[in-house]
C-alpha positions as CSV (number, residue, x, y, z in Angstrom):
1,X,120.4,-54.5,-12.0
2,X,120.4,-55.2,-8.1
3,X,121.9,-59.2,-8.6
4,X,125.5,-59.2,-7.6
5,X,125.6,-55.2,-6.0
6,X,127.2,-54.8,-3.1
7,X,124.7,-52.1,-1.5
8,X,125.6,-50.1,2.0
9,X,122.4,-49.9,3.6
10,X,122.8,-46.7,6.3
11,X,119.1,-46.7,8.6
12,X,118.9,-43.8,11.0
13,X,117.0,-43.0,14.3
14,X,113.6,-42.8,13.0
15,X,110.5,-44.2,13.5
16,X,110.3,-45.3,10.1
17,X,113.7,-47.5,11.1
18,X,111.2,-50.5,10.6
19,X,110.6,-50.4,7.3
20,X,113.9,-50.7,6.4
21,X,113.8,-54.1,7.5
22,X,111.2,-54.5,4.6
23,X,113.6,-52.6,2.2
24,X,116.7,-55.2,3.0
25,X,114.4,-57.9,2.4
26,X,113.8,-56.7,-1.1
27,X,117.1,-55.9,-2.1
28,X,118.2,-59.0,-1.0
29,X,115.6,-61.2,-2.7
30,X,116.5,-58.9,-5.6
31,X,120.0,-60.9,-5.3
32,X,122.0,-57.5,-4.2
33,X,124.3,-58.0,-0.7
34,X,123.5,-55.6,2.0
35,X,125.9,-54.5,4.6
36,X,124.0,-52.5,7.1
37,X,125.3,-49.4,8.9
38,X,122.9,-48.1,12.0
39,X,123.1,-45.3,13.9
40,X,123.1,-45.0,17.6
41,X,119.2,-43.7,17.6
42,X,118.7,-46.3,15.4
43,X,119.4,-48.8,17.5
44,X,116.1,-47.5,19.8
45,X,113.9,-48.6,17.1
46,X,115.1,-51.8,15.8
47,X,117.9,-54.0,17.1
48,X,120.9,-54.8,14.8
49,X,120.5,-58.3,15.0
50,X,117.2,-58.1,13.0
51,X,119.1,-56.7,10.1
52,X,122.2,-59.0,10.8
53,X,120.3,-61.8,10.7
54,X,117.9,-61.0,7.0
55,X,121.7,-59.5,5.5
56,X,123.8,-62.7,7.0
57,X,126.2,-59.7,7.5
58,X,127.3,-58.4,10.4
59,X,125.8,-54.7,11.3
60,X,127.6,-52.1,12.1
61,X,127.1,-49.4,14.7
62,X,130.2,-48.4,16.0
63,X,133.0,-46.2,14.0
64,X,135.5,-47.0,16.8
65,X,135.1,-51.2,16.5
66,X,138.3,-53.3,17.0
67,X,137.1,-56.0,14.8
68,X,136.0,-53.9,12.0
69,X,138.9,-51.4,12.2
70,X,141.7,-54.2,11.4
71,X,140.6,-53.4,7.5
72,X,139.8,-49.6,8.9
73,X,135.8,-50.7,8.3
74,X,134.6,-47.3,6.9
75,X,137.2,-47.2,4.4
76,X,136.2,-50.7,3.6
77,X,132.4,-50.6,3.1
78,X,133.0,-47.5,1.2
79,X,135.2,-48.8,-1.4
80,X,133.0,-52.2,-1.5
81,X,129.6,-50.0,-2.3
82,X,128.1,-50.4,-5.5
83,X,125.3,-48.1,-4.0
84,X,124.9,-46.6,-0.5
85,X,121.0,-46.1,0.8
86,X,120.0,-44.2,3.9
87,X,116.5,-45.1,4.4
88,X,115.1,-43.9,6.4
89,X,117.0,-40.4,6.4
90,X,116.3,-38.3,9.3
91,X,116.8,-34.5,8.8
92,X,119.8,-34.6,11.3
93,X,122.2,-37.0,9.1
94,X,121.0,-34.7,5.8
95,X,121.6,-31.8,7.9
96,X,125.6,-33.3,8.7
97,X,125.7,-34.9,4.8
98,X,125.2,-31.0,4.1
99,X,128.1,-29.7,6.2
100,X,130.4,-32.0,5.3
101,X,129.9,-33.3,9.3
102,X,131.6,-37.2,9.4
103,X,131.2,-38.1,13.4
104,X,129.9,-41.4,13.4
105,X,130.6,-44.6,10.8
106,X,127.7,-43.9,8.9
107,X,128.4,-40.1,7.9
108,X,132.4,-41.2,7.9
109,X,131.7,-43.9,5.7
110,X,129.3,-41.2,3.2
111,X,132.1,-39.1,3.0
112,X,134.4,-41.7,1.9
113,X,132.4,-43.3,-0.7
114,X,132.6,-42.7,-4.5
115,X,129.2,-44.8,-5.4
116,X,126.2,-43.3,-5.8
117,X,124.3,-42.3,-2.8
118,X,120.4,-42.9,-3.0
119,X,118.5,-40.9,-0.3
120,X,115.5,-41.3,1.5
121,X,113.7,-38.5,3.5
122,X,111.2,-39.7,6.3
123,X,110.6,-36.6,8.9
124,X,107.4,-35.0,10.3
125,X,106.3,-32.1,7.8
126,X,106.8,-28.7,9.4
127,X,110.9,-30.0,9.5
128,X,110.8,-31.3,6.0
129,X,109.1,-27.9,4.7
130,X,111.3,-26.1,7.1
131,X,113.7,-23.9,4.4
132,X,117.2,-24.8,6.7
133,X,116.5,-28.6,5.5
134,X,115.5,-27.2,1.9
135,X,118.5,-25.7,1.4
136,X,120.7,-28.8,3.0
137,X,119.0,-31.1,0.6
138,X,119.3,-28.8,-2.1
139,X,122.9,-28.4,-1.6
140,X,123.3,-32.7,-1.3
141,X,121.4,-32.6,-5.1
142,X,124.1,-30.5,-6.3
143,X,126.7,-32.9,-5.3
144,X,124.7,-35.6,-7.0
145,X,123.0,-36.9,-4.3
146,X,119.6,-38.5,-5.4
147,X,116.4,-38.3,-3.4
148,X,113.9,-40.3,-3.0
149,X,110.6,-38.3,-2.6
150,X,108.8,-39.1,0.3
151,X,105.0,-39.7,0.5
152,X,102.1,-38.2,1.8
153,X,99.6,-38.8,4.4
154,X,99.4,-39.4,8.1
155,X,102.8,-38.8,10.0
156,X,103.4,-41.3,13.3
157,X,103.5,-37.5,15.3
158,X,100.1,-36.9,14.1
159,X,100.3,-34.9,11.6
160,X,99.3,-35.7,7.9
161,X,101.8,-34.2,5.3
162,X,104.6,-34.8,3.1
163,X,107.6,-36.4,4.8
164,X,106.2,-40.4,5.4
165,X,108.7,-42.6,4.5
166,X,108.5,-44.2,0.8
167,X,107.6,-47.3,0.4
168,X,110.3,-50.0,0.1
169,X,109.0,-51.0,-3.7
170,X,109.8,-47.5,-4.7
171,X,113.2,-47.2,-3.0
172,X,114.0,-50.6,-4.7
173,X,112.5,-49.3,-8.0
174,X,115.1,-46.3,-7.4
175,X,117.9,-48.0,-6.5
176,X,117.4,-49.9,-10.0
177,X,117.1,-46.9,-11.7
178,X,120.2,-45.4,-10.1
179,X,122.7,-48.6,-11.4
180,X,120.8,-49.0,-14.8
181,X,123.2,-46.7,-17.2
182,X,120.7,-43.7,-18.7
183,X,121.4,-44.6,-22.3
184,X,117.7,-43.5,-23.5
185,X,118.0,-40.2,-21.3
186,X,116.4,-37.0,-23.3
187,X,114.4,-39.4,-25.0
188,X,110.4,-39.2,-24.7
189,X,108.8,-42.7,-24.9
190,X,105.6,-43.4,-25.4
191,X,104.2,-46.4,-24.4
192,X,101.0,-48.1,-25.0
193,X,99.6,-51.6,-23.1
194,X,96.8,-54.0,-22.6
195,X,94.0,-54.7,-24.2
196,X,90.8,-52.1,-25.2
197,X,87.2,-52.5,-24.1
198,X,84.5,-51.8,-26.9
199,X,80.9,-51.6,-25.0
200,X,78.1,-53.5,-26.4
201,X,75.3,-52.2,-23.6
202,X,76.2,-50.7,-19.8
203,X,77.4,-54.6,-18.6
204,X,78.6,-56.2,-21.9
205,X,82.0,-55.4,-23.5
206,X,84.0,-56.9,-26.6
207,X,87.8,-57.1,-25.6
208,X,90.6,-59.5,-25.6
209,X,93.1,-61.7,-23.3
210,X,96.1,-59.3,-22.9
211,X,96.9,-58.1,-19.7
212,X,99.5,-55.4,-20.1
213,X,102.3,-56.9,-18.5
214,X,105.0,-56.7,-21.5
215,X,103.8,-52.5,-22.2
216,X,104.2,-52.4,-18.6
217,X,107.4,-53.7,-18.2
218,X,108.6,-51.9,-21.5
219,X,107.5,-48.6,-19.5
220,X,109.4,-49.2,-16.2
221,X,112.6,-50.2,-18.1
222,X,112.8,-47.0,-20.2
223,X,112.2,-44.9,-16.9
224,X,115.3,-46.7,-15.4
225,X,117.4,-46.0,-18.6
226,X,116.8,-42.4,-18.4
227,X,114.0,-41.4,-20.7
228,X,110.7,-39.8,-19.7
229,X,107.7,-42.1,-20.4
230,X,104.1,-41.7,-21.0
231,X,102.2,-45.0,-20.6
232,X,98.6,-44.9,-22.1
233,X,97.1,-48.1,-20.8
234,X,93.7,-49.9,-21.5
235,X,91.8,-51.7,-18.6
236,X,94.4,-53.6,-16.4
237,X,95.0,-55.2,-12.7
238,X,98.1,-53.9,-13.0
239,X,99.1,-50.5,-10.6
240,X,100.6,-47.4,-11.9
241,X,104.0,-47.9,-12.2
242,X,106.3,-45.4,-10.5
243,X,107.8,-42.5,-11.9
244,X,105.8,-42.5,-14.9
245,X,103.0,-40.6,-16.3
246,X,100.1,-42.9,-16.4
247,X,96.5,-42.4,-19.1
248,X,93.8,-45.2,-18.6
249,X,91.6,-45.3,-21.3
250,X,89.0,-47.9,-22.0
251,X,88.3,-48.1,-25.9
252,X,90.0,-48.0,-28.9
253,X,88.7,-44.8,-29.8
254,X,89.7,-43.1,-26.4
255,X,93.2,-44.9,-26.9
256,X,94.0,-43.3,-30.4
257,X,92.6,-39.7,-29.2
258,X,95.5,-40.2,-26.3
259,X,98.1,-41.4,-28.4
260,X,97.4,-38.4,-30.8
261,X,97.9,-36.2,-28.0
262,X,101.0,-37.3,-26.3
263,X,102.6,-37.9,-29.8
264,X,104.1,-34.7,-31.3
265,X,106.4,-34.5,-28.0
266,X,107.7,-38.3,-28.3
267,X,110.4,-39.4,-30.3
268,X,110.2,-43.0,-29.3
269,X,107.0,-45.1,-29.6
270,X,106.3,-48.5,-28.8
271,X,102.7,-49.7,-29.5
272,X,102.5,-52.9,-27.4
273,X,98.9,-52.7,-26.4
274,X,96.2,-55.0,-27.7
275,X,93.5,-52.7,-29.3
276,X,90.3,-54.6,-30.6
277,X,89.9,-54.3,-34.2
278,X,86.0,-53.8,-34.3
279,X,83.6,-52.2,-32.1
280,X,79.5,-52.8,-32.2
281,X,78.1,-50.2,-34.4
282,X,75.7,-49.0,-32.1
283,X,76.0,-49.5,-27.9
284,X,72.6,-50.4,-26.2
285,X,71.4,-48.0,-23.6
286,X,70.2,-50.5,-21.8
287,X,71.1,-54.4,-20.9
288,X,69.9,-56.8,-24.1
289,X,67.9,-59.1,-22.1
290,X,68.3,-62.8,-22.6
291,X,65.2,-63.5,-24.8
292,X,66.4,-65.1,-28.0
293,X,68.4,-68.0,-28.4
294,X,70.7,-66.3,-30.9
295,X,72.5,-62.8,-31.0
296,X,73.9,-60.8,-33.6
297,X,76.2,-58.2,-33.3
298,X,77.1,-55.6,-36.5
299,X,80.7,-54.6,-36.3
300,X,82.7,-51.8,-37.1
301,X,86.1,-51.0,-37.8
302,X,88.5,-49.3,-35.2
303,X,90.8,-46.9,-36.2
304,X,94.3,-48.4,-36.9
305,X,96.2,-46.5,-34.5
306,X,99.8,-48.1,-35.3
307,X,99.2,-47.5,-39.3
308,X,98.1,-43.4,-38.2
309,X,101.3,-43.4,-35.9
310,X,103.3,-45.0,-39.2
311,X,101.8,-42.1,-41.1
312,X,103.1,-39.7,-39.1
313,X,106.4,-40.8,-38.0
314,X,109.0,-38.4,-39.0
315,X,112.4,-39.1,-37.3
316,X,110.6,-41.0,-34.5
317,X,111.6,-44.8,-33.8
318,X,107.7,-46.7,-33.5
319,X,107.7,-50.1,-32.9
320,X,104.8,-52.3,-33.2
321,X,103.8,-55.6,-31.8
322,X,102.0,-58.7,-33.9
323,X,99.7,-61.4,-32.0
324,X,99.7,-63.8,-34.4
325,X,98.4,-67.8,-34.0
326,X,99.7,-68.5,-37.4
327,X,102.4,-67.6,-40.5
328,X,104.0,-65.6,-37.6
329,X,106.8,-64.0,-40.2
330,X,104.9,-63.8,-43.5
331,X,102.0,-61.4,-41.3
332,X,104.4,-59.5,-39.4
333,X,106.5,-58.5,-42.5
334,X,103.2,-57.4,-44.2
335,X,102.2,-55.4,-40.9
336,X,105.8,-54.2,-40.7
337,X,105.6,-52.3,-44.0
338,X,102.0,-51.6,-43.9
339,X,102.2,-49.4,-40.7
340,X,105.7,-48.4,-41.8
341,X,107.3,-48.8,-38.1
342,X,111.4,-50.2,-37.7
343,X,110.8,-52.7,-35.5
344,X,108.3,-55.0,-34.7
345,X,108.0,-57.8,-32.2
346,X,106.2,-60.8,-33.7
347,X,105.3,-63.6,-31.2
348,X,102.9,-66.4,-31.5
349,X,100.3,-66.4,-28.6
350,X,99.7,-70.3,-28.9
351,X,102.9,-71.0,-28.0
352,X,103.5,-71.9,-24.0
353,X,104.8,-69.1,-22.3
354,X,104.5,-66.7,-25.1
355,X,100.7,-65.5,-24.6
356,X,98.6,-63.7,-22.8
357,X,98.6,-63.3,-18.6
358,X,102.0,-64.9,-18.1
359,X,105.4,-63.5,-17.2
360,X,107.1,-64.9,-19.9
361,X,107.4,-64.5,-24.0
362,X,109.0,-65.8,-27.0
363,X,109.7,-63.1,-30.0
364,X,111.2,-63.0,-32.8
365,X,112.2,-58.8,-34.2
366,X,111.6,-57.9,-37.7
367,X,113.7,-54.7,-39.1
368,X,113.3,-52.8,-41.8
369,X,116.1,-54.5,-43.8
370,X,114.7,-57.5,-43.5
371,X,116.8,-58.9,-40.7
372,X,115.0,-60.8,-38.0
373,X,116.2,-61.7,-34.8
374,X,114.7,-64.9,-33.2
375,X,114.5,-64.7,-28.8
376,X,113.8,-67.4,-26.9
377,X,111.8,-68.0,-23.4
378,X,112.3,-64.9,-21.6
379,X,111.0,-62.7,-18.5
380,X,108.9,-59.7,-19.8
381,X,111.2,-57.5,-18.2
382,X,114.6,-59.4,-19.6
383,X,112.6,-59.1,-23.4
384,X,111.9,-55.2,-22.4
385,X,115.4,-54.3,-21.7
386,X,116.2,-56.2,-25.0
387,X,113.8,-54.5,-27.2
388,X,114.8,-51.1,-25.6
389,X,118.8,-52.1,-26.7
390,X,117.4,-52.3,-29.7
391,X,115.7,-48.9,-30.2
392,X,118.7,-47.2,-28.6
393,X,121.1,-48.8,-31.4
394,X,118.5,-47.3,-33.9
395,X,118.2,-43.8,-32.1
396,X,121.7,-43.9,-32.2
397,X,121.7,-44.9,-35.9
398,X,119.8,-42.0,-36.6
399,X,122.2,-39.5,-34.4
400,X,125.1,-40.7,-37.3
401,X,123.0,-40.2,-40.2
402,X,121.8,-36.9,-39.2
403,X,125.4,-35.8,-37.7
């Protein structure tokens, strides 16, 4: 999404100006190339040769530059732009952006540009709640302007309030979002990932190796396609992703009453987490002390939240996900018609790179007709934006029929 783009970086007079030397260091280990535009009161905060030299492009300040202006340089960087980001974004350049003001190169080269303009607020909070700046960056979301919201908490003035500058991660996470095309938009996706924990006494659990990364990674992608997403997540190390509606749960039981709830609204789910088949029949109040050389635990089933889902599919797409160690095919055919999903991603968890707590995974997709499509060693995220082509060719299947 961000390897290859040519992205206009614009950094105003802010204190915040620092951290958009953390921002161009993530786009540009994302693989994008930054050109950076600074304003004059930029300049105050952070010199130009600290973005020069982590772009290896020369920064521009100047709308009047004999150098630049042999290829008129506003005109240039404009038509070059896959993307144009103004973090931070005082209310002053908002405030000219919303007046159609272009008096410097970074407004002129705005104005001029036909890619998509990601903005990024970072004020104190009486100006950002003033209703003047409201209305200007009310008027700029009209005109398809995106925002990026800002955070919350203690201002460098001294006050504590909306209006801190976003973190870089989320501006990056943005930006993605921005140049991914929203092919699932008006869908609602629900997502579940890693594993359950079933208590046997207040310090002993039953559980299992995953670690939620590919339900993750599924979630993030389908928020930068468009869609709205609800992750319901078992215990993970993993934070919140951004943008997306997050439910921890800890058991199987607590993860099927969650999935129950967020389900009449979704029309797209994807059942990625591990959930533990049994749980003890009875939890221990207490800690089982250590006196016995042996210990038995009776086990019970957990409900089989994919095969209730199955039940109750309707015109929803679900698509399931088989662990297997063995007779990858022959069980995730039987699981495939069992919990009557259309898709489901089979991959054996023996294989190097394919299990549990690594960044990688080998698949192979079983369909309803029988086809099956075989992947090879592949990022989480790469085999999440595969798997999601594959539901939006089905959605989209279902659109004809229906039409």
């Amino acid at each position: 999404m961000l390897n290859g783009k040519q992205i206009v970086l614009g950094v105003t007079g802010g204190i915040a100006a620092y951290k958009a030397v953390e921002l161009l260091r993530l786009l540009t280990k994302a693989g994008a190339t930054v050109h950076v535009i600074m304003t004059r009161s930029a300049t105050e905060f952070v010199t130009p040769l600290t973005f020069q030299t982590l772009s290896m492009n020369p920064v521009t300040t100047e709308l009047f530059n004999l150098i630049s202006e042999r290829e008129i340089g506003h005109i240039s960087l404009a038509d070059r732009a896959d993307l144009f980001i103004i973090a931070p974004a005082t209310a002053n350049v908002i405030g000219k952006l919303a007046g159609g003001i272009a008096d410097d190169m970074l407004t002129t080269t705005v104005m001029a540009t036909r890619a998509p303009v990601l903005i990024a607020p970072a004020m104190n909070v009486n100006m950002y709640q003033n209703p003047i700046y409201r209305e200007n960056e009310e008027k700029l979301r009209r005109h398809g302007y995106r925002f990026v919201e800002p955070a919350r908490g203690m201002l460098a003035c001294g006050w504590e309030g909306e209006g801190k500058f976003q973190e870089p991660s989320v501006i990056v996470e943005e930006a993605r979002r921005v140049l991914t095309p929203p092919d699932l938009a008006g869908e609602r996706i629900l997502v579940t990932a890693g594993p359950t924990r079933e208590e046997v006494d207040p310090v002993r659990y039953v559980s299992n190796h995953s670690s939620g990364k590919m339900g993750y990674a599924i979630a993030r992608a389908a928020w930068r396609r468009g869609a709205e997403v609800v992750l319901v997540s078992g215990p993970t190390c993993l934070p919140d992703p951004w943008g997306i509606g997050v439910v921890r749960v800890e058991s199987a039981m607590e993860m099927r009453d969650a999935v129950m709830a967020e389900l009449p609204a979704s029309t797209v789910v994807v059942k990625a987490a591990a959930v533990a088949d049994y749980r003890p029949t009875t939890r221990s109040a207490a800690k089982i002390k250590k006196r016995t050389d042996s210990l038995s635990l009776d086990l019970e089933k957990n409900p089989d939240i994919l095969a209730e889902v199955g039940r109750m599919k309707g015109d929803r797409v679900v698509v399931g996900f088989a662990a297997e160690t063995g007779e990858l095919l022959e069980n995730a055919r039987i699981k495939l018609t069992e919990k009557n999903v259309d898709l489901m991603v089979a991959n054996d968890v023996s294989l190097e790179g394919a299990g549990f707590n690594v960044e990688t995974n080998i698949a192979k997709l079983l369909f309803r007709d029988g086809t099956v499509e075989e992947l090879s060693l592949m990022t989480k995220g790469a085999m999440a934006d595969l798997i999601l082509d594959r539901v939006a060719a089905l959605r989209q299947k279902q659109s004809r029929q229906e039409g």
